[in-house]
C-alpha positions as semicolon CSV with decimal commas, in nm:
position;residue;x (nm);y (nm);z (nm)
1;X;10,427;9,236;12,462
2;X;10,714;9,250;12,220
3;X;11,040;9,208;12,351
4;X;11,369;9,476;12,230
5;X;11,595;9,183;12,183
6;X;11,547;9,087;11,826
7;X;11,532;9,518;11,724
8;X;11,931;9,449;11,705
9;X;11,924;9,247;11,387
10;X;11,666;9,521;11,195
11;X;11,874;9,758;11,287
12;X;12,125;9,981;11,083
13;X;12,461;10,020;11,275
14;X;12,651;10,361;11,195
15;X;12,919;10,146;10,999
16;X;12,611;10,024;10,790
17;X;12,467;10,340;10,721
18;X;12,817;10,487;10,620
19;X;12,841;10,197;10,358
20;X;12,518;10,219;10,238
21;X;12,544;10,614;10,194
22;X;12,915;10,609;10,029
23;X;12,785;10,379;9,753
24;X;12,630;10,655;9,569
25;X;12,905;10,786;9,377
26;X;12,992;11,219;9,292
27;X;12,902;11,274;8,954
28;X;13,104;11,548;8,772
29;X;12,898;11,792;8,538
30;X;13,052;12,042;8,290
31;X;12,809;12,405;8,260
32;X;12,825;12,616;8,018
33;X;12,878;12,963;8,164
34;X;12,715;13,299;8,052
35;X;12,829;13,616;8,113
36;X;13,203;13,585;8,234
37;X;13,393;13,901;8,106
38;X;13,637;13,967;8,364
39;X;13,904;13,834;8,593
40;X;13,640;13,835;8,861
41;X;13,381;13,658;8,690
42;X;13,486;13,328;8,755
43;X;13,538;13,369;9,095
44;X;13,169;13,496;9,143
45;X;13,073;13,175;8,989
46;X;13,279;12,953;9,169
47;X;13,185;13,067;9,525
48;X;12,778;13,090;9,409
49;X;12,832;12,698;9,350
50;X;13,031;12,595;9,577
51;X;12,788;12,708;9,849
52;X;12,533;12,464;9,733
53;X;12,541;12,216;9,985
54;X;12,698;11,843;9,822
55;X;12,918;12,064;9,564
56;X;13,241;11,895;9,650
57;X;13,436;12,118;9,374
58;X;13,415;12,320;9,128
59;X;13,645;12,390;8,846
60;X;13,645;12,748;8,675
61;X;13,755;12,752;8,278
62;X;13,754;13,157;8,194
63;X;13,862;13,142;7,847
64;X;13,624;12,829;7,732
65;X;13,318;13,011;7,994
66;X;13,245;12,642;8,173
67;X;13,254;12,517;8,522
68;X;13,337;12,156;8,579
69;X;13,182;12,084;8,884
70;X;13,190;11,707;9,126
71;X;12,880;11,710;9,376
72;X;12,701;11,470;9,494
73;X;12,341;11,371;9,358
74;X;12,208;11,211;9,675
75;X;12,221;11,573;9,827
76;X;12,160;11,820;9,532
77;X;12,091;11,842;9,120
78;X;12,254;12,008;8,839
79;X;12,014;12,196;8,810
80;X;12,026;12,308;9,152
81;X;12,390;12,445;9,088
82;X;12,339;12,628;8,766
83;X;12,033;12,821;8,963
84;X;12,346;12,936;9,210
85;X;12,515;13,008;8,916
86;X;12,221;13,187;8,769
87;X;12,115;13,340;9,094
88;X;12,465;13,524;9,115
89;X;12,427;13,684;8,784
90;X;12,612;13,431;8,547
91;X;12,292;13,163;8,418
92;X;12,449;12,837;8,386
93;X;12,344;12,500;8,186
94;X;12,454;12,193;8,212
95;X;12,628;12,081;7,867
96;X;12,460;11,853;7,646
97;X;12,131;11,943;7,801
């Protein structure tokens, strides 16, 4: 019969787990933005992103039609976001890509 004792030392302790989960760092992407003609626009697209779950902010630029947004990639993708985007009317791609 195997004994409980030594499951302590295999174990991850909430302070571990909290380390080992923070190391990932946010990344920041920059989208382009299509579609933004008005005032409104931009706020459309900000709320669309920010509900994807890990956004952690998202940066609206009317006049240059991008969104600089932090998020974390443990919990979602860029591509994930610009489908918000996209999904609210206003297709999104990440820059460079």
């Amino acid at each position: 019969m195997l004994g409980l004792a030594g499951l302590g030392a295999v174990g991850l302790t909430p302070v571990a787990v909290a380390q080992a989960t923070n190391e990932i760092a946010p990344q920041t992407q920059t989208f382009t933005v299509a579609k933004m003609t008005c005032a409104a626009c931009p706020i459309t697209v900000r709320t669309a992103m920010q509900r994807v779950d890990g956004v952690r902010s998202v940066k609206i630029d009317f006049e240059a039609k991008t969104a600089i947004v932090t998020f974390d990639p443990a919990v979602t993708t860029a591509g994930e976001i610009a489908q918000a985007s996209a999904d609210a009317g206003y297709p999104a791609q990440a820059a460079g890509s």
